[in-house]
C-alpha positions as protocol buffer text, in pm:
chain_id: "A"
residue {
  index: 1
  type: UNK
  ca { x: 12844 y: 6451 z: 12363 }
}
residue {
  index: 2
  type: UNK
  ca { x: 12527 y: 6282 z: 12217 }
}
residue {
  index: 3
  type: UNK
  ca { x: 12225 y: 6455 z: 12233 }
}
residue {
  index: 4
  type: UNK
  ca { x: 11874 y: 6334 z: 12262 }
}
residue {
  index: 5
  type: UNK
  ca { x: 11651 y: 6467 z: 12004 }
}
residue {
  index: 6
  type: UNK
  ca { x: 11361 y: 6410 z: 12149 }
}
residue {
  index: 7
  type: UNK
  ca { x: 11469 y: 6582 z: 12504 }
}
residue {
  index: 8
  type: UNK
  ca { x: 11554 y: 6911 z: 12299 }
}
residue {
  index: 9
  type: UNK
  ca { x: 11215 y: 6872 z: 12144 }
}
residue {
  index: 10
  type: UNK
  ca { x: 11045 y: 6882 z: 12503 }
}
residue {
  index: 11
  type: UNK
  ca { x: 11268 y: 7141 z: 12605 }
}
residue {
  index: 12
  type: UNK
  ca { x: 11172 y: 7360 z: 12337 }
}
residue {
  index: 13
  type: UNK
  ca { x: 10821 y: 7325 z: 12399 }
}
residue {
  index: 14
  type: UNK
  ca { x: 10853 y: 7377 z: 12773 }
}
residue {
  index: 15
  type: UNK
  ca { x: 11011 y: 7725 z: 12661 }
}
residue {
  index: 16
  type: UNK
  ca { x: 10664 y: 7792 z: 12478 }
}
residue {
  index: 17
  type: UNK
  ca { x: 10455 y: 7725 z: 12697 }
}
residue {
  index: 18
  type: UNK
  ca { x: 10590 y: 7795 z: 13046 }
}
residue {
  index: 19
  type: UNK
  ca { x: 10520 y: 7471 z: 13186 }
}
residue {
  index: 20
  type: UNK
  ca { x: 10658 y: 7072 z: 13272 }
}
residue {
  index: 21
  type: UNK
  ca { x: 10329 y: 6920 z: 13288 }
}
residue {
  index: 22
  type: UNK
  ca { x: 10152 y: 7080 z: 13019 }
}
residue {
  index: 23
  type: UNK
  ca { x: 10457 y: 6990 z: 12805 }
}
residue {
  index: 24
  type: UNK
  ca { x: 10504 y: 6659 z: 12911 }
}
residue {
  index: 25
  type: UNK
  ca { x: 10160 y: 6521 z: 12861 }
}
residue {
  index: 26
  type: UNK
  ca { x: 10178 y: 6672 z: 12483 }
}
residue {
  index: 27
  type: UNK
  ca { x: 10469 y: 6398 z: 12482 }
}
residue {
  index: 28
  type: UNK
  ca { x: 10301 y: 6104 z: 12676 }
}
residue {
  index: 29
  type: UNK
  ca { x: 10517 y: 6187 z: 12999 }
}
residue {
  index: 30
  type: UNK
  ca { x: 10421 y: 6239 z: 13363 }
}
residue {
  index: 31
  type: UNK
  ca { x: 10544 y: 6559 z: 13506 }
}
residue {
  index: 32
  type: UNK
  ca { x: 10804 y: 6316 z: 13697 }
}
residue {
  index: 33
  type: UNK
  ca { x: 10937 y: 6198 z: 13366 }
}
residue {
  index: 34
  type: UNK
  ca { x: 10928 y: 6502 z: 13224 }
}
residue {
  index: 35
  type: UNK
  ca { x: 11161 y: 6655 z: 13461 }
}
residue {
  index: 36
  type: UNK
  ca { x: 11398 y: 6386 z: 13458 }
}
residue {
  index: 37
  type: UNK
  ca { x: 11436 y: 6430 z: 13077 }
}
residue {
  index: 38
  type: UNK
  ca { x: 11503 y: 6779 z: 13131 }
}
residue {
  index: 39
  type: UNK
  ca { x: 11757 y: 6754 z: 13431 }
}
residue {
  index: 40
  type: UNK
  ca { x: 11926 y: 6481 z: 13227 }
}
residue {
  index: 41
  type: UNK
  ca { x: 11982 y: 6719 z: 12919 }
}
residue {
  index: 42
  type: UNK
  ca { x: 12105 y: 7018 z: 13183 }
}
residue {
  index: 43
  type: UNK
  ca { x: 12347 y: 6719 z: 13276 }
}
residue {
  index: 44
  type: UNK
  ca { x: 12458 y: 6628 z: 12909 }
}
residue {
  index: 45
  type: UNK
  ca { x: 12495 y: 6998 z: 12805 }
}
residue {
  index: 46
  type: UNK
  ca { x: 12612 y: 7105 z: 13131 }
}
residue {
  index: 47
  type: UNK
  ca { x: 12426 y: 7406 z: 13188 }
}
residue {
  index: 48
  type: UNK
  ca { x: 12143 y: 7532 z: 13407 }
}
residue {
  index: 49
  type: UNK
  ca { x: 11868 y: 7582 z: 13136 }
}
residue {
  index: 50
  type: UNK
  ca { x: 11546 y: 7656 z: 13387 }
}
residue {
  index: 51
  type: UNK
  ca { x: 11461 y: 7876 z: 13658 }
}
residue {
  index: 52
  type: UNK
  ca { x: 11195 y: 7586 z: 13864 }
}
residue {
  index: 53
  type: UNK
  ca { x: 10938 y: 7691 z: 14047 }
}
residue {
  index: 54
  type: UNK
  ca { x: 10637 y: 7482 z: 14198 }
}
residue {
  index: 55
  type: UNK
  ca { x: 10406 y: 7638 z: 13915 }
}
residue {
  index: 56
  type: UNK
  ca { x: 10602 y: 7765 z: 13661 }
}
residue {
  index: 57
  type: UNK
  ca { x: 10964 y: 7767 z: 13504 }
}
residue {
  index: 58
  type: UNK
  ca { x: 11168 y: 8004 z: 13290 }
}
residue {
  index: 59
  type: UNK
  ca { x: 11452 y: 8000 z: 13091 }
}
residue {
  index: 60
  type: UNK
  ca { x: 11815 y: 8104 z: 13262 }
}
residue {
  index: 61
  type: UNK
  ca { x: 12054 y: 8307 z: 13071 }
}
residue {
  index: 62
  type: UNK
  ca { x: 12208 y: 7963 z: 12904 }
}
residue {
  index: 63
  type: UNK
  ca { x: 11865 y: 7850 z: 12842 }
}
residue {
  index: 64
  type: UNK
  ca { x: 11798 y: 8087 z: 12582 }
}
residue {
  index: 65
  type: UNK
  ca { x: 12144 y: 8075 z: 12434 }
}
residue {
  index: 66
  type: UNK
  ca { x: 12081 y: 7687 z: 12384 }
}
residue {
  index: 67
  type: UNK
  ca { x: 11702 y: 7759 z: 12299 }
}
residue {
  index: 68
  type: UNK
  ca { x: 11807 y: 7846 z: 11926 }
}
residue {
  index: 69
  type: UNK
  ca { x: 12040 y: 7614 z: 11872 }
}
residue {
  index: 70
  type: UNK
  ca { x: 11806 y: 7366 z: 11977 }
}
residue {
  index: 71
  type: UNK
  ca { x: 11528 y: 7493 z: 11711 }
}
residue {
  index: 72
  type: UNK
  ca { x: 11789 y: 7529 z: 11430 }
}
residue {
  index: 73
  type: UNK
  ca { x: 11909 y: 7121 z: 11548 }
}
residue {
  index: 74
  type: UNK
  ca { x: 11517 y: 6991 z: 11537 }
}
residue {
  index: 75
  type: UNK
  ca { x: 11458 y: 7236 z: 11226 }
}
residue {
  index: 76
  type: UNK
  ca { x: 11763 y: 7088 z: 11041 }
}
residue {
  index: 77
  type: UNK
  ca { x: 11630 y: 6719 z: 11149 }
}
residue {
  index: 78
  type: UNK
  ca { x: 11330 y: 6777 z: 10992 }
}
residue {
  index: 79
  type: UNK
  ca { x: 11435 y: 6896 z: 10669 }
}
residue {
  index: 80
  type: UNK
  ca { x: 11687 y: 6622 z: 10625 }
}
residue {
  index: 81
  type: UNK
  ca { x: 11399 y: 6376 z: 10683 }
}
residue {
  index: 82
  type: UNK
  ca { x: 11194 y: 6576 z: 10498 }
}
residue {
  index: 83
  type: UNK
  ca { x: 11422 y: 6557 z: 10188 }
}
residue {
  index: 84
  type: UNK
  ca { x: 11493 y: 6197 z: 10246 }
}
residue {
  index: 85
  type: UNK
  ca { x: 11084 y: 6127 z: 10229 }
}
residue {
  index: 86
  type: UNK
  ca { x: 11019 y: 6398 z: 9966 }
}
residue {
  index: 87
  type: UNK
  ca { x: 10702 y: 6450 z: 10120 }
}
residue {
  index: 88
  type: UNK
  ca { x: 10584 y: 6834 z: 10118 }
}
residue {
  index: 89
  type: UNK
  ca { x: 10372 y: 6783 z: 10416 }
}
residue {
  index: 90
  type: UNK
  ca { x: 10670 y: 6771 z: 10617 }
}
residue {
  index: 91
  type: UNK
  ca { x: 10868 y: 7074 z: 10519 }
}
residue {
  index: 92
  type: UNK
  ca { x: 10826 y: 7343 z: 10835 }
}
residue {
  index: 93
  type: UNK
  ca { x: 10978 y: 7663 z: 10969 }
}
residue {
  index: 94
  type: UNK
  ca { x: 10987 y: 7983 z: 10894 }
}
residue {
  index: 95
  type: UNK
  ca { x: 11038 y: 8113 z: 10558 }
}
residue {
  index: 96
  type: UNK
  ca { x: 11134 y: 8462 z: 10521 }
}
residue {
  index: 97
  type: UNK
  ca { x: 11123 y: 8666 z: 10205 }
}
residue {
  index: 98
  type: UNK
  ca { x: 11228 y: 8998 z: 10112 }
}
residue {
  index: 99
  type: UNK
  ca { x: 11086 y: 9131 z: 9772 }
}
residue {
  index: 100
  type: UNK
  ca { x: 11020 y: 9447 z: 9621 }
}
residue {
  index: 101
  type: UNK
  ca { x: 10678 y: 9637 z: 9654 }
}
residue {
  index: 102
  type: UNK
  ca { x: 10485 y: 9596 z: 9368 }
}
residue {
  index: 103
  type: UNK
  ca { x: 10625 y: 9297 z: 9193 }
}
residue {
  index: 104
  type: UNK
  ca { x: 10558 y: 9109 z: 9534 }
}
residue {
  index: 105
  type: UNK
  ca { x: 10178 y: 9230 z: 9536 }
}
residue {
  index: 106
  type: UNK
  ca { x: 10161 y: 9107 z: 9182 }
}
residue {
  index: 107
  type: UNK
  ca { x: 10338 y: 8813 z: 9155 }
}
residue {
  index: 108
  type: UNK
  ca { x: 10383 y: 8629 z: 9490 }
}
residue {
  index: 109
  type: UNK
  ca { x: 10192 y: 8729 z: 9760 }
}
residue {
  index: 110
  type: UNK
  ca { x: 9860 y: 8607 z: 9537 }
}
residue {
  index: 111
  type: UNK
  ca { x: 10063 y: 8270 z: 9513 }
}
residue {
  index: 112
  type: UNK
  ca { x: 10136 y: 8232 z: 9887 }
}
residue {
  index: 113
  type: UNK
  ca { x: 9788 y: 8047 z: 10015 }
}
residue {
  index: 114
  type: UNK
  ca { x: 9811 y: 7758 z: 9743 }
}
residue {
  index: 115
  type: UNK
  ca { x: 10172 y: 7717 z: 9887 }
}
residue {
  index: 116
  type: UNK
  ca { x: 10062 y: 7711 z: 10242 }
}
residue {
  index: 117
  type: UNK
  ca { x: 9788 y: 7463 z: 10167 }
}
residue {
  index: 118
  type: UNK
  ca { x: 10058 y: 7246 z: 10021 }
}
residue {
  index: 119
  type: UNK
  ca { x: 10318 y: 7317 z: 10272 }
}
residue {
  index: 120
  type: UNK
  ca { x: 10119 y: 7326 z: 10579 }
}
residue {
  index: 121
  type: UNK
  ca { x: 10406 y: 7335 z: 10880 }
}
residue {
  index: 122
  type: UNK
  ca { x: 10569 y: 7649 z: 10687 }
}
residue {
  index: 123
  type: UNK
  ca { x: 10551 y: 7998 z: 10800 }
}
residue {
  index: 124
  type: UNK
  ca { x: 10553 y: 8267 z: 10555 }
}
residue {
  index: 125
  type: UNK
  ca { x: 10680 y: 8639 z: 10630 }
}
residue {
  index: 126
  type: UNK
  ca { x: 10677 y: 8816 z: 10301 }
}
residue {
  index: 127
  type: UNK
  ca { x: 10910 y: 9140 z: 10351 }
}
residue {
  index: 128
  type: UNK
  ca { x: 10724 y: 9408 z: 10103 }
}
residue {
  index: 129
  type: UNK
  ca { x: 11000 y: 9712 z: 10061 }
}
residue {
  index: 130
  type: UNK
  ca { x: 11175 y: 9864 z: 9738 }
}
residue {
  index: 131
  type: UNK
  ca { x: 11462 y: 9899 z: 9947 }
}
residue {
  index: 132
  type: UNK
  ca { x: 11778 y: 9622 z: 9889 }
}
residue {
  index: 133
  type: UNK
  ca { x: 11829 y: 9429 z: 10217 }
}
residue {
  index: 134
  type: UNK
  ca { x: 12115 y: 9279 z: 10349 }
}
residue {
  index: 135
  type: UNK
  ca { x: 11966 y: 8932 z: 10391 }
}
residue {
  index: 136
  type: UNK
  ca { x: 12215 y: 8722 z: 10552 }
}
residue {
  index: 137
  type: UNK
  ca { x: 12257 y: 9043 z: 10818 }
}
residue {
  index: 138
  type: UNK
  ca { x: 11895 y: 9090 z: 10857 }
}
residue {
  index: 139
  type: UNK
  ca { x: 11773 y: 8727 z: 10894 }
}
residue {
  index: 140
  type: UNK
  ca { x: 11598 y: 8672 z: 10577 }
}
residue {
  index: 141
  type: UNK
  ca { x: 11609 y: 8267 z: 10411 }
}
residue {
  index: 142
  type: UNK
  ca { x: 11578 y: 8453 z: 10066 }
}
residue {
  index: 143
  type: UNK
  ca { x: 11469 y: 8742 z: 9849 }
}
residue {
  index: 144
  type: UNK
  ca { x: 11349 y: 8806 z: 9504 }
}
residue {
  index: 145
  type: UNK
  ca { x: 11558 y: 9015 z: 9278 }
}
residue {
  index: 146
  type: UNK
  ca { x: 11477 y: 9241 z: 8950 }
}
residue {
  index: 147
  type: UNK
  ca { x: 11724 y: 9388 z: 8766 }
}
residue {
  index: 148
  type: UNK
  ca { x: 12112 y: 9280 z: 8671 }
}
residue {
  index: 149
  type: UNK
  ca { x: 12287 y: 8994 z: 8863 }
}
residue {
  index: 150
  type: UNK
  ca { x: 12563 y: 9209 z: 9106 }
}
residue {
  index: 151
  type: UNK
  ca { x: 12843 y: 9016 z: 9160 }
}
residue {
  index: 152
  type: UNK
  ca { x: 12840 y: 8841 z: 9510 }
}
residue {
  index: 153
  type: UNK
  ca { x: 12895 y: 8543 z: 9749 }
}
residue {
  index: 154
  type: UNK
  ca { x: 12526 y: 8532 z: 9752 }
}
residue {
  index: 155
  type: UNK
  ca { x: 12360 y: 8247 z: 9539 }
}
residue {
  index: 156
  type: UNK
  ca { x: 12129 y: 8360 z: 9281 }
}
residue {
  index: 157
  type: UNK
  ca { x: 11868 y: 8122 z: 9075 }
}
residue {
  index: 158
  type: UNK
  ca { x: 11664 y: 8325 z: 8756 }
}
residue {
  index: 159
  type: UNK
  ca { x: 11316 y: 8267 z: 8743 }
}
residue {
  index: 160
  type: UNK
  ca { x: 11221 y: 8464 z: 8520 }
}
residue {
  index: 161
  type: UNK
  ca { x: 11255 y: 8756 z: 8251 }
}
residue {
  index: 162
  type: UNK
  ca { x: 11172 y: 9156 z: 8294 }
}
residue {
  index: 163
  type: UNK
  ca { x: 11207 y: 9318 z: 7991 }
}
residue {
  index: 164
  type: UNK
  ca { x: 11147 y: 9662 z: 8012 }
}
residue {
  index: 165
  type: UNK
  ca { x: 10967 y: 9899 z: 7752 }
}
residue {
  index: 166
  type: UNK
  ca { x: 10917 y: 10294 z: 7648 }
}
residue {
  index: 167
  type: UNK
  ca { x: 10524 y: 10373 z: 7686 }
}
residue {
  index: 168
  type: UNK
  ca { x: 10299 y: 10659 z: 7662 }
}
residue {
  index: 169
  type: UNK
  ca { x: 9879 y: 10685 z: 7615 }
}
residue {
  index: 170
  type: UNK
  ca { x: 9744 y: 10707 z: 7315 }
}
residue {
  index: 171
  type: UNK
  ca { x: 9642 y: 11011 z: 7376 }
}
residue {
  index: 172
  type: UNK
  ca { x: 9965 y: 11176 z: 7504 }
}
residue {
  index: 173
  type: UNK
  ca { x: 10109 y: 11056 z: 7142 }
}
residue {
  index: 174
  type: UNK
  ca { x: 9780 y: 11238 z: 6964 }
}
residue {
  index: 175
  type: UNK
  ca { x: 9913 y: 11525 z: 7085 }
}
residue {
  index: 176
  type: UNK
  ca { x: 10260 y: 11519 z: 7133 }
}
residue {
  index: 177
  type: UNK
  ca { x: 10374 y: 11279 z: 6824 }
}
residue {
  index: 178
  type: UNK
  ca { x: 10604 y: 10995 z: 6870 }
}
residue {
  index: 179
  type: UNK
  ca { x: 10903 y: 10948 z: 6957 }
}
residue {
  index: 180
  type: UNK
  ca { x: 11080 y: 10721 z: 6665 }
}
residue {
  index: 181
  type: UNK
  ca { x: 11428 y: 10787 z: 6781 }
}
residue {
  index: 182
  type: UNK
  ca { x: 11613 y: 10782 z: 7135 }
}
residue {
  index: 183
  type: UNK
  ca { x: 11714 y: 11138 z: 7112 }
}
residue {
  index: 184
  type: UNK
  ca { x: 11345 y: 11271 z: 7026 }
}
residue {
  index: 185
  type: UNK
  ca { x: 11283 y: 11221 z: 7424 }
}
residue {
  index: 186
  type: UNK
  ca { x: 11503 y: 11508 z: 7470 }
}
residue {
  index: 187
  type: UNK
  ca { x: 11192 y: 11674 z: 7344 }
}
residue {
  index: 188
  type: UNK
  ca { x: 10902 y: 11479 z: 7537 }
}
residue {
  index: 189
  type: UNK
  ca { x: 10819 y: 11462 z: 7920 }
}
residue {
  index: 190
  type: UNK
  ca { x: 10958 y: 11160 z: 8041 }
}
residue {
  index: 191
  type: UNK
  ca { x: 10821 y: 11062 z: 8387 }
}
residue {
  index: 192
  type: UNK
  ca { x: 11119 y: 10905 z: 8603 }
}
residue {
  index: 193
  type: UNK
  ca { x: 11160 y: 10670 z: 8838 }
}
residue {
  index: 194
  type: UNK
  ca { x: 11447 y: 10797 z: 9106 }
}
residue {
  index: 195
  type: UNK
  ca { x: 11763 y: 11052 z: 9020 }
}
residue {
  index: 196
  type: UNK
  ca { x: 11760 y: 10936 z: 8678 }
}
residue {
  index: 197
  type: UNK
  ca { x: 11876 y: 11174 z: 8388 }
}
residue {
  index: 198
  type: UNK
  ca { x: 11938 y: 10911 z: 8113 }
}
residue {
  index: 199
  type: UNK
  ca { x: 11732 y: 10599 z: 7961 }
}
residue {
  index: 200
  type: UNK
  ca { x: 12011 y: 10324 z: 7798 }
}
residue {
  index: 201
  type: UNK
  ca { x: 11915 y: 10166 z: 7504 }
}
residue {
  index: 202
  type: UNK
  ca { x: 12061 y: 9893 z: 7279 }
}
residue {
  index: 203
  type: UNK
  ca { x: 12022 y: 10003 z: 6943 }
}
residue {
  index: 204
  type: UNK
  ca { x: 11895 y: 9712 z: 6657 }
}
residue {
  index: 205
  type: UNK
  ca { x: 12280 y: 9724 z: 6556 }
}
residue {
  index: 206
  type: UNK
  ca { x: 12377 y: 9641 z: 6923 }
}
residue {
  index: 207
  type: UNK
  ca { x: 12496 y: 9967 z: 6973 }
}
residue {
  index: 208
  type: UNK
  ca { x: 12426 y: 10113 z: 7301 }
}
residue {
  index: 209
  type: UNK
  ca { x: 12300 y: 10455 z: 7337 }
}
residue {
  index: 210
  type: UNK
  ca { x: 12235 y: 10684 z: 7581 }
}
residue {
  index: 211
  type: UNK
  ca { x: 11933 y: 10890 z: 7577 }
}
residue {
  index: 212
  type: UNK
  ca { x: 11891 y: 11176 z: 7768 }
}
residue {
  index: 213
  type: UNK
  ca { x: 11552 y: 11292 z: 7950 }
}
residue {
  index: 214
  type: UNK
  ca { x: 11391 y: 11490 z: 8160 }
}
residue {
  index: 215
  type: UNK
  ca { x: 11050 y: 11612 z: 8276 }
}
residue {
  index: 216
  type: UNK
  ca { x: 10806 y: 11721 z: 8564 }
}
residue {
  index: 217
  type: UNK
  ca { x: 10741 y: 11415 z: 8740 }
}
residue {
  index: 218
  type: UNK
  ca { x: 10977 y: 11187 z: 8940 }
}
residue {
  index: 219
  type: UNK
  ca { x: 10943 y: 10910 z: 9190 }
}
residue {
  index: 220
  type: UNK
  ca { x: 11042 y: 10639 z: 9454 }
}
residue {
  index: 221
  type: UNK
  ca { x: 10734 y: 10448 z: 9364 }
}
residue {
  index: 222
  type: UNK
  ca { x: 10714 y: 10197 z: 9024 }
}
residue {
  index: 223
  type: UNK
  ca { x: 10350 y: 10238 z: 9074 }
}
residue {
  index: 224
  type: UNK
  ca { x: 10308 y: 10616 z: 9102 }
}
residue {
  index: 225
  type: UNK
  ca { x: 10472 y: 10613 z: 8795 }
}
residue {
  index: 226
  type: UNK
  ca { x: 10266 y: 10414 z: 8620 }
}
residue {
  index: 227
  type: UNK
  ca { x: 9954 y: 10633 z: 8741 }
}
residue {
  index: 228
  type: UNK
  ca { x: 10142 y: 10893 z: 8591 }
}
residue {
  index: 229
  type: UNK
  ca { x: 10181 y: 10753 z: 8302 }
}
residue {
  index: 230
  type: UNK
  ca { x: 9846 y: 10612 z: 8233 }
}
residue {
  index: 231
  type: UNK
  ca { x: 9709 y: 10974 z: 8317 }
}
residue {
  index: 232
  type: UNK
  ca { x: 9887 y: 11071 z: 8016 }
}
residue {
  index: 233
  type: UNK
  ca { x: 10102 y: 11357 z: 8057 }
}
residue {
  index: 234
  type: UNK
  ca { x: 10433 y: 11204 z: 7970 }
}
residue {
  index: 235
  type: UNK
  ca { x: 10632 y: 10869 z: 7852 }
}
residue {
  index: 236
  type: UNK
  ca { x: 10803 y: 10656 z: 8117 }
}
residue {
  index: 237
  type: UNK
  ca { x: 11045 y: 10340 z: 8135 }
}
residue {
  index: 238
  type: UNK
  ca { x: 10830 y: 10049 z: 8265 }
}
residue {
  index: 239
  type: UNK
  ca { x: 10815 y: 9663 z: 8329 }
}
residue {
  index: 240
  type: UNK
  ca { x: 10624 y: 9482 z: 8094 }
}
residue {
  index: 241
  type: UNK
  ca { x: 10504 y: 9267 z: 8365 }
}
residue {
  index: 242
  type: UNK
  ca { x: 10398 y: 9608 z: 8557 }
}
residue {
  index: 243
  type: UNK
  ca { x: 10163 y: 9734 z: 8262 }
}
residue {
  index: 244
  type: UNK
  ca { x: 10074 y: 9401 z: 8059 }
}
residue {
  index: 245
  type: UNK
  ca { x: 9717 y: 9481 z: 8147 }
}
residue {
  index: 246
  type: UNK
  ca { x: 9717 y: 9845 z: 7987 }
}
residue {
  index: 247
  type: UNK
  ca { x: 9918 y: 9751 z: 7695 }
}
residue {
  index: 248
  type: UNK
  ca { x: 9638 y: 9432 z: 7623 }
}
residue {
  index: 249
  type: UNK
  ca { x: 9386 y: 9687 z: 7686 }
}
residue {
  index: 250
  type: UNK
  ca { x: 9527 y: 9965 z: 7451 }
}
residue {
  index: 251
  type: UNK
  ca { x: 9560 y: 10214 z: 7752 }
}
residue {
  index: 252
  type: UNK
  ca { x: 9941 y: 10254 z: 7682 }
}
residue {
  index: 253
  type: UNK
  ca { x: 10116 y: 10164 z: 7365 }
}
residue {
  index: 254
  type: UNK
  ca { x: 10493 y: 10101 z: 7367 }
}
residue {
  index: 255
  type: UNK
  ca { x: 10740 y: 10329 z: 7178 }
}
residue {
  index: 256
  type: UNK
  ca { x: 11106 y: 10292 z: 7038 }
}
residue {
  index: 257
  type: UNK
  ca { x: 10992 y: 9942 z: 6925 }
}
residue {
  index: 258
  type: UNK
  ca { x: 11333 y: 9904 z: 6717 }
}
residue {
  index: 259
  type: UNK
  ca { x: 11496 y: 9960 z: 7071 }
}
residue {
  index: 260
  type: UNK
  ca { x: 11590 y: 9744 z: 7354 }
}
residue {
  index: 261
  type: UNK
  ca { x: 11545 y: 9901 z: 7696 }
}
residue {
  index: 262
  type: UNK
  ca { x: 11937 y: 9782 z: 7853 }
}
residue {
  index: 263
  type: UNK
  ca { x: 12047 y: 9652 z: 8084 }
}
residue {
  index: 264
  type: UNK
  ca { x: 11780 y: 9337 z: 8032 }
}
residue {
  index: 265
  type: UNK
  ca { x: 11674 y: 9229 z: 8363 }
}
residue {
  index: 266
  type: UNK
  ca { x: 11592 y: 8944 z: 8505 }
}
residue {
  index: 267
  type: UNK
  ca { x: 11371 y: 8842 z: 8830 }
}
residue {
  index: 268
  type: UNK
  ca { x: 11618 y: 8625 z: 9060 }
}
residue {
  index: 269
  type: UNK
  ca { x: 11580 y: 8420 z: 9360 }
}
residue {
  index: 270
  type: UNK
  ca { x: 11858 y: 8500 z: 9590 }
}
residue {
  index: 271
  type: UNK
  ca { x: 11967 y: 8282 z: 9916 }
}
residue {
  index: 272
  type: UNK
  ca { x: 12267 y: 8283 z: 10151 }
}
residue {
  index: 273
  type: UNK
  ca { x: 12603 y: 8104 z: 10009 }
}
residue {
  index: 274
  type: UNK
  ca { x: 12510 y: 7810 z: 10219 }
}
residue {
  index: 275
  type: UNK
  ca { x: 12641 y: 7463 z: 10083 }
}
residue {
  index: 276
  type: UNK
  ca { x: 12277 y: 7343 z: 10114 }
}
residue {
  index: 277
  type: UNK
  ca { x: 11958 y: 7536 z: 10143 }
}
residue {
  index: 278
  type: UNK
  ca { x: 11688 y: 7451 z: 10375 }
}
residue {
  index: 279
  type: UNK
  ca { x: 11388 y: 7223 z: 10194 }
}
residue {
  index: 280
  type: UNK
  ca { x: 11146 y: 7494 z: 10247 }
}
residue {
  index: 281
  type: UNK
  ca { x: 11359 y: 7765 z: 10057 }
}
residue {
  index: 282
  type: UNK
  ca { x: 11396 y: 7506 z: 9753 }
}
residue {
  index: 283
  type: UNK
  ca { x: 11029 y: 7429 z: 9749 }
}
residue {
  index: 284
  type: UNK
  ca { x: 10928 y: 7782 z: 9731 }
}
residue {
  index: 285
  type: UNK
  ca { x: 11163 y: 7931 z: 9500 }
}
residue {
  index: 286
  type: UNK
  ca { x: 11055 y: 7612 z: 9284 }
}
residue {
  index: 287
  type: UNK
  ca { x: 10708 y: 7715 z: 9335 }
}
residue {
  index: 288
  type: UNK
  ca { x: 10730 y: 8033 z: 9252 }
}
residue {
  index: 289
  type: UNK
  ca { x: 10923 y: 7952 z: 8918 }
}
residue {
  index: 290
  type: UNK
  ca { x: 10640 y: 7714 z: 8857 }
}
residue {
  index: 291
  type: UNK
  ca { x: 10403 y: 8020 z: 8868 }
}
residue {
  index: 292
  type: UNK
  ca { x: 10637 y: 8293 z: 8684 }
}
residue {
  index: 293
  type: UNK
  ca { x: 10665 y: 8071 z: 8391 }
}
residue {
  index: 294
  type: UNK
  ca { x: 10301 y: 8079 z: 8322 }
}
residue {
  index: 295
  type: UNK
  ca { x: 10274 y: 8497 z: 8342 }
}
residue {
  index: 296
  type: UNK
  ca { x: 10388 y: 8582 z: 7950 }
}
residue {
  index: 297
  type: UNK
  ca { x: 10524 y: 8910 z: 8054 }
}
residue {
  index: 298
  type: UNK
  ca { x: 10755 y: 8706 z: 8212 }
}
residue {
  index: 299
  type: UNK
  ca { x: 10852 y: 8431 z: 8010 }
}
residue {
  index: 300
  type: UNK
  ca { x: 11248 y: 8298 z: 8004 }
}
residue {
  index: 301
  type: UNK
  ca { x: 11381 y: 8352 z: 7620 }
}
């Protein structure tokens, strides 16, 4: 059964807007021809796919079944062409991205205009949560990882680094001295991040050790704990990338220098195992990388 690309096309926008005519003359077709396209693709697919009235039509039961394949066809079309071309200007759909909180409001939502005003036909929805979505399950094209690589079917692309450091205020050291050794944080208020009761470390031997802490302060949020922090009334495990203003401006100060904050992570890009990703996915996560590479808190080794 061949289909006629251009019929679905009409279809499609008949389902938007509710209307033959209106539709039709958007493709250079009288009502009349309209119609006939449409009855000829009921014919070909061999389904009902409007209710008709004199003023108006709606979709049947099997219309809207065969509405989204019929947007996922034209959508694939396009991208093909698109790729075949290289032009950006042709890359559309929806793109849907899942990242966590504050990394997102840092380091790609600033980035998404200048990537719409390349990629004008694509959609954006940026999915802000610290929570780990299923995104094949819950529709998402792709989402931005930190942390260690879990082993799945999903594919995963690095983009950049995210080392992560020991800090405290000046101040909070003034008073409370430093700690030069993991197990001196026994002694310190160490402002946590989730159920957390131990900070790993890699040693400058490549030992690992594991450092136990504990103090008056613990949250869901990267960000309260970097108020916390700042306010100076304990030490805490951060992101460079999340306090590279404060450590340029002398506000915190890492500690444990000799010490590497373990497991390294990593920022990933991370798509459904599909063979073949659609263009607009590619050109993003591309993007993106583009952008990453230029933030030195980030920077690949």
């Amino acid at each position: 059964m061949a289909l006629d690309l251009r019929s679905m096309e009409l279809f499609v926008r008949i389902a938007a807007v509710g209307a033959i005519g209106k539709a039709g003359a958007e493709f250079g077709l009288s009502r009349t021809a309209a119609t006939q396209r449409i009855q000829a693709l009921e014919a070909n697919v061999g389904v009902q796919l409007f209710h008709r009235t004199t003023r108006t039509v709606s979709l049947t039961s099997d219309g809207e079944i065969f509405l989204d394949h019929a947007k996922r066809i034209i959508e694939n079309v396009e991208e093909a062409l698109s790729d075949a071309h290289n032009d950006p200007r042709t890359i559309r759909g929806d793109l849907r991205i899942a990242c966590p909180a504050s990394f997102g409001k840092r380091h790609v939502a600033p980035y998404v205009a200048e990537f719409l005003e390349t990629h004008p036909k694509v959609a954006v929805h940026l999915h802000l949560s610290d929570d780990v979505v299923d995104i094949v399950e819950q529709g998402f094209d792709m989402a931005i990882r930190l942390g260690e690589l879990a082993t799945s079917s999903l594919k995963a692309r690095r983009l950049a680094a995210s080392p992560r450091v020991v800090v405290a205020t000046p101040g909070y050291i003034e008073r409370h001295g430093e700690p030069e050794m993991p197990d001196d944080l026994k002694a310190h208020n160490c402002l946590m991040r989730g159920d957390v009761r131990s900070w790993k470390l890699t040693a400058p031997d490549g030992s690992a050790v594991d450092a136990k802490v504990s103090g008056n302060f613990t949250s869901d949020s990267a960000e309260a704990v970097t108020e916390l922090a700042l306010s100076g009334i304990g030490v805490a495990r951060k992101c460079r990338w999340e306090i590279a203003e404060h450590l340029e401006s002398g506000r915190l100060v890492t500690v444990l220098d000799d010490y590497t904050v373990a497991p390294v992570w990593s920022v990933f890009a991370i798509r459904s195992p599909s063979r073949l990703p659609p263009a607009r996915v590619r050109a993003f996560t591309d993007y993106l990388k583009g952008k990453l590479d230029a933030v030195p808190s980030l920077a690949l080794n």
